[in-house]
C-alpha positions in Angstrom: 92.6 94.5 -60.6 94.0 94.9 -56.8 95.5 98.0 -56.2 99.4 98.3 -55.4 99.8 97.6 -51.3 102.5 100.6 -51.7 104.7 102.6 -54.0 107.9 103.9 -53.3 109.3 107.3 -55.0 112.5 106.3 -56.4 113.2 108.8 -59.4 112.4 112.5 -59.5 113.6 113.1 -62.9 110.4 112.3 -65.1 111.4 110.6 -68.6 114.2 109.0 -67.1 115.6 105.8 -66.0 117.9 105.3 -62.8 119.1 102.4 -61.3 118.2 102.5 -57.8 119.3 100.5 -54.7 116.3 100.6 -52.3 117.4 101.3 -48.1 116.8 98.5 -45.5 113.7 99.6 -45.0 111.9 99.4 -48.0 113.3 95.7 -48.8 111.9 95.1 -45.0 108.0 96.5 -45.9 108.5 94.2 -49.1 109.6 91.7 -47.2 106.6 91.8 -44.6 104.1 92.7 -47.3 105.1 89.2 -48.9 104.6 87.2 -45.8 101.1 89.0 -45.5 100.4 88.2 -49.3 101.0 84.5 -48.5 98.6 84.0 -45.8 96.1 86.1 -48.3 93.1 85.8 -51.5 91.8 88.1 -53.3 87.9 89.3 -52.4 85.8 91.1 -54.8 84.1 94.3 -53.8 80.5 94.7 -53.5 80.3 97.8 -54.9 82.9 97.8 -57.8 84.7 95.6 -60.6 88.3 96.1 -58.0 89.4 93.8 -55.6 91.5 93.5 -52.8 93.8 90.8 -50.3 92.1 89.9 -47.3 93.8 87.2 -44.7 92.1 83.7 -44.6 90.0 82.8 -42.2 90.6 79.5 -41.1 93.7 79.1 -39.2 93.8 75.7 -40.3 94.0 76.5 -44.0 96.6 79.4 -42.7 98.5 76.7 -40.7 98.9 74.6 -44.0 99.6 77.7 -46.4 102.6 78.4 -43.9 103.8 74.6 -44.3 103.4 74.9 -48.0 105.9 78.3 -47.8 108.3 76.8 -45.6 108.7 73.9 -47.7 109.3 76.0 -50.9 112.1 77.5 -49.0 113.4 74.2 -48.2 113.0 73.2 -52.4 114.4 76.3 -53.2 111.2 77.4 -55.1 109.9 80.9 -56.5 112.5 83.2 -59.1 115.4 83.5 -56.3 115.6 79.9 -55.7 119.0 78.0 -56.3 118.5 74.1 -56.5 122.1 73.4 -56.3 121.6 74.7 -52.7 119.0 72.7 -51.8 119.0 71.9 -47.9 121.2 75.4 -47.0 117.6 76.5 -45.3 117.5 73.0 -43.2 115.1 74.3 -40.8 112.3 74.8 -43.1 112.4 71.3 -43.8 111.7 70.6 -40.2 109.2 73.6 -39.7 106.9 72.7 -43.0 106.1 68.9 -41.1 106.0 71.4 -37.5 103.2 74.0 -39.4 101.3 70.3 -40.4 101.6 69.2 -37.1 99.9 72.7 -36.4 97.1 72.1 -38.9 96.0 69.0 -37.3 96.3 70.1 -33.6 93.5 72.6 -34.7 91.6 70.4 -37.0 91.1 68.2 -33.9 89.1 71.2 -32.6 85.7 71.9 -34.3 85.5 75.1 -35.9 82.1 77.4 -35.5 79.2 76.8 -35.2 80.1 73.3 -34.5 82.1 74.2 -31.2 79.0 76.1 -29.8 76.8 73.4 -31.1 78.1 69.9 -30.2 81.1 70.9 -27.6 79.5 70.4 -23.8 79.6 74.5 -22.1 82.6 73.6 -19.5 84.5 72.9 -22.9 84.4 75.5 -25.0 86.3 78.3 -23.3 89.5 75.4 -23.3 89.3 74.8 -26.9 88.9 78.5 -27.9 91.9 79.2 -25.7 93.7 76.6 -27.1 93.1 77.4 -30.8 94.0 80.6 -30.1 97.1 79.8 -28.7 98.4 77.6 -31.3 97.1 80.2 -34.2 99.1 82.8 -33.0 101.7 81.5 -32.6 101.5 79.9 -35.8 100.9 83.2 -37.5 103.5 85.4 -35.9 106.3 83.1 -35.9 105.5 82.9 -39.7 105.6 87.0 -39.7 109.0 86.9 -38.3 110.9 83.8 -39.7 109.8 83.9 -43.2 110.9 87.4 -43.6 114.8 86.9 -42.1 114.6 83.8 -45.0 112.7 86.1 -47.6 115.4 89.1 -47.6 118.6 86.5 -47.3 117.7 84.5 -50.4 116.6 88.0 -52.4 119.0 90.1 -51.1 122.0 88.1 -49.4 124.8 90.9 -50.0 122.0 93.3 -47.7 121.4 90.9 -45.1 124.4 91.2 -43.0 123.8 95.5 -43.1 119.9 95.4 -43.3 119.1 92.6 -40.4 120.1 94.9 -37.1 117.8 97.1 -38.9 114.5 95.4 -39.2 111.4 96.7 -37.1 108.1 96.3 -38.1 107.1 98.8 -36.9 109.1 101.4 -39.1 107.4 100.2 -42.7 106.3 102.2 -45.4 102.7 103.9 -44.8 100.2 101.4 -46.4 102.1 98.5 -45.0 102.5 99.6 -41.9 98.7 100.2 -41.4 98.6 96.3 -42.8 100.9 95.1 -40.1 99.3 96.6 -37.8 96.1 95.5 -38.3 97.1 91.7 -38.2 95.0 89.5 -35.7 96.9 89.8 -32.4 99.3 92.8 -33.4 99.0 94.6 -30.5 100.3 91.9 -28.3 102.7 90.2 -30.7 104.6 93.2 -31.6 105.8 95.0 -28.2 106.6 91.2 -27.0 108.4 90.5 -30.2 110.3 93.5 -30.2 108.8 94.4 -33.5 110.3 91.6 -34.8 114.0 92.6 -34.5 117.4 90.7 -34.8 118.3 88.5 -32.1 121.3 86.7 -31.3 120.0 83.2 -32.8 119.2 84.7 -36.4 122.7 86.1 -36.8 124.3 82.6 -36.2 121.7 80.7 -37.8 122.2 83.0 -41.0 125.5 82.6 -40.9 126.0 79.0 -40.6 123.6 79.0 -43.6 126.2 81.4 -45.2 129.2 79.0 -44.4 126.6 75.8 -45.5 127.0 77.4 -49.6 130.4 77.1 -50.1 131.1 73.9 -48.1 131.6 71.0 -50.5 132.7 68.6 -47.7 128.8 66.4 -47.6 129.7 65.5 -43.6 130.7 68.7 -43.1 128.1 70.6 -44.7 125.3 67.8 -42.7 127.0 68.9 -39.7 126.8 72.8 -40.3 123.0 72.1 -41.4 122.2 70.4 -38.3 123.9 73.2 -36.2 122.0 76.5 -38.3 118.6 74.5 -37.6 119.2 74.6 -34.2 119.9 78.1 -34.1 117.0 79.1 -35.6 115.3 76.4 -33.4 116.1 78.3 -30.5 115.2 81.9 -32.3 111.9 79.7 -32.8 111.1 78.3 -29.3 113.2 80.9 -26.8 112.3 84.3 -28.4 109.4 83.9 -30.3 106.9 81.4 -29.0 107.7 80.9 -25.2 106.9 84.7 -24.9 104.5 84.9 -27.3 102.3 82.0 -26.4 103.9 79.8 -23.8 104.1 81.7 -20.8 100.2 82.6 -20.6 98.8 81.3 -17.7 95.2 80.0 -19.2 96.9 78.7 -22.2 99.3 76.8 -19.7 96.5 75.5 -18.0 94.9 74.3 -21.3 97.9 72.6 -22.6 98.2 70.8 -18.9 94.9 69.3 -19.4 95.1 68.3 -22.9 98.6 66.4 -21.6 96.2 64.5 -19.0 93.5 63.9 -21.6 95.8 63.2 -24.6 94.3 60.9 -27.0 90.6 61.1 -25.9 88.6 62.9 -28.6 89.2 66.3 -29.2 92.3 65.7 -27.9 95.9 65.7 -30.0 98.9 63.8 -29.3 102.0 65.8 -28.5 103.2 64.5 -32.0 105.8 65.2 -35.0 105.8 63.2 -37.6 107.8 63.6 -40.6 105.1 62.7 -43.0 102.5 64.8 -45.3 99.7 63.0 -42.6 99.1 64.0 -39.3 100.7 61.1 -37.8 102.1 57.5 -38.9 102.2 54.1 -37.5 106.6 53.9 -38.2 108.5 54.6 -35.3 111.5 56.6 -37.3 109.0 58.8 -38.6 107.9 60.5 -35.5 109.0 62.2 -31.9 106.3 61.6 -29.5 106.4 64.0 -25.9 105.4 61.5 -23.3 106.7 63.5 -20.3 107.1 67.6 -19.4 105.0 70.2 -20.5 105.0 71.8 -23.7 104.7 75.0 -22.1 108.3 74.3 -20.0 110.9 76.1 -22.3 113.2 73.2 -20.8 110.8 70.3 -21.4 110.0 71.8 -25.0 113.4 72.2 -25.7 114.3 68.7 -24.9 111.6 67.5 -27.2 112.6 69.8 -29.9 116.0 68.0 -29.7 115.0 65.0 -30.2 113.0 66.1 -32.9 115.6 67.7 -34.9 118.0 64.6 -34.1 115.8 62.1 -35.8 114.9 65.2 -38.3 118.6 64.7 -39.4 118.8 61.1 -39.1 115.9 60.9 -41.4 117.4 63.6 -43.9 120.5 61.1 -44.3 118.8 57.6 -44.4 115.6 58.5 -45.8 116.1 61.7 -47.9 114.4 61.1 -51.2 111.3 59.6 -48.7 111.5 63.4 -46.6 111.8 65.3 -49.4 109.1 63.5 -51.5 107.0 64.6 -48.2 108.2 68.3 -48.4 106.6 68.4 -51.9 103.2 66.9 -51.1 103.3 69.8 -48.3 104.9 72.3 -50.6 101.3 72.0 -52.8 98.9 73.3 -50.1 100.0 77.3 -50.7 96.4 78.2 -51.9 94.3 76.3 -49.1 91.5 78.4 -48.0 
């Protein structure tokens, strides 16, 4: 049996029982703990009958595992969920089919030892960079944006009081030492402001807020649309365009997979709002054909357009998206 990650001291007086309502900052080390846990399996020890969590691997498999925990949030899945509220948390709909998209950009790169072995020199260094890239920012926007989610849907009467108050780097003990040993955490962090509130999360959450309790269906669309884009630009503005984005090898990379796109090797700049990496039906996917991805402005505009057939889709074809968000929602134990 795996050890507890961390305990927290709650009662002093032995042979009792008090209820307790734990501080921001223990429901913010749960919180982060969680996201770590999802992206985790279990590895026996050489040496003993105990085991512990250690992250996968393959940022692939991590890539799908993220989709699969988006689009739980989107189903309103796990003990907290609330199916008559299904679609308040519209922009995990659209981020499960982004962390696919994810997936297959690196599954179009050969992992080890096939890169070294079959990859020509000159191009291993780009693909290496480019993997990179895309895993980290893959894993750390999952560090931030699952946790603001995680605490609103567990604790929503906290949220409003405990979100100015999130750092992650102010955990408890053990999970603090986890955090900070995640792949990349000593760049992700001080650019990330350790993960703190930003002006996007506190309208995105509240639009989210106002989305419960409207019964109006075109008024509550609209409100949907407008929190997912609020979060979008959380997403795109203040956690990946620092993060990733504005590297200048990683720009370079991405400028010469936009002049080679299509060879092999070689994704599309692609979303398509299917459970496959791409489809033949012109509704179902946003193709880039112009900009650069690393352009905040020329992402942004793609990101539009994204979310606007995003919500199209969610109105004309909503049984067809959501049967998609299952099939994604069923890859949380890829490894």
């Amino acid at each position: 049996m795996s050890a507890p990650v961390a305990t927290f001291k709650t009662n002093n007086q032995s042979c009792s029982v008090q209820d307790i309502t734990l501080k921001c900052d223990k429901l913010w080390t749960m919180g982060q703990q969680e996201a770590i846990s999802r992206l985790s399996v279990s590895e026996k020890s050489w040496f003993s009958s105990s085991s512990k969590m250690v992250l996968v691997g393959d940022f692939s498999a991590r890539a799908a595992r993220i989709a699969a925990a988006y689009a739980e949030f989107y189903l309103e899945r796990g003990e907290d969920g609330k199916p008559d509220l299904k679609g308040r948390f519209y922009w995990m709909g659209l981020a499960a089919f982004a962390s696919k998209q994810v997936m297959c950009g690196l599954d179009y790169i050969p992992s080890e030892p096939y890169l070294t072995g079959i990859v020509p020199l000159p191009f291993q260094i780009p693909y290496k960079i480019g993997k990179n890239g895309l895993g980290m920012g893959n894993f750390w926007l999952f560090q931030d944006i699952f946790v603001w989610h995680w605490f609103y849907k567990k604790y929503p009467e906290q949220f409003n009081d405990c979100a100015p108050k999130r750092n992650a780097k102010s955990c408890d003990a053990q999970v603090q030492m986890n955090i900070d040993e995640l792949p990349w955490a000593d760049k992700a962090l001080p650019v990330l402001k350790n993960l703190g509130l930003t002006p996007d999360i506190t309208a995105g959450f509240n639009l989210i807020k106002k989305s419960e309790t409207t019964s109006d269906p075109v008024a509550k669309r609209n409100i949907q649309q407008q929190s997912l884009l609020a979060i979008a630009d959380h997403e795109q503005r203040r956690i990946l365009q620092p993060l990733i984005y504005n590297g200048f090898l990683f720009q370079k990379v991405l400028q010469t997979q936009a002049a080679a796109e299509g060879a092999p090797f070689v994704p599309l700049r692609v979303a398509s709002f299917s459970s496959a990496c791409d489809v033949n039906n012109k509704e179902l996917r946003v193709q880039m054909t112009k900009g650069d991805l690393f352009n905040e402005s020329d992402r942004m505009e793609f990101i539009l357009e994204i979310a606007k057939q995003y919500h199209k889709m969610m109105g004309q074809k909503k049984d067809y998206m959501e049967q998609q968000i299952e099939t994604i929602s069923t890859w949380k134990s890829r490894k």
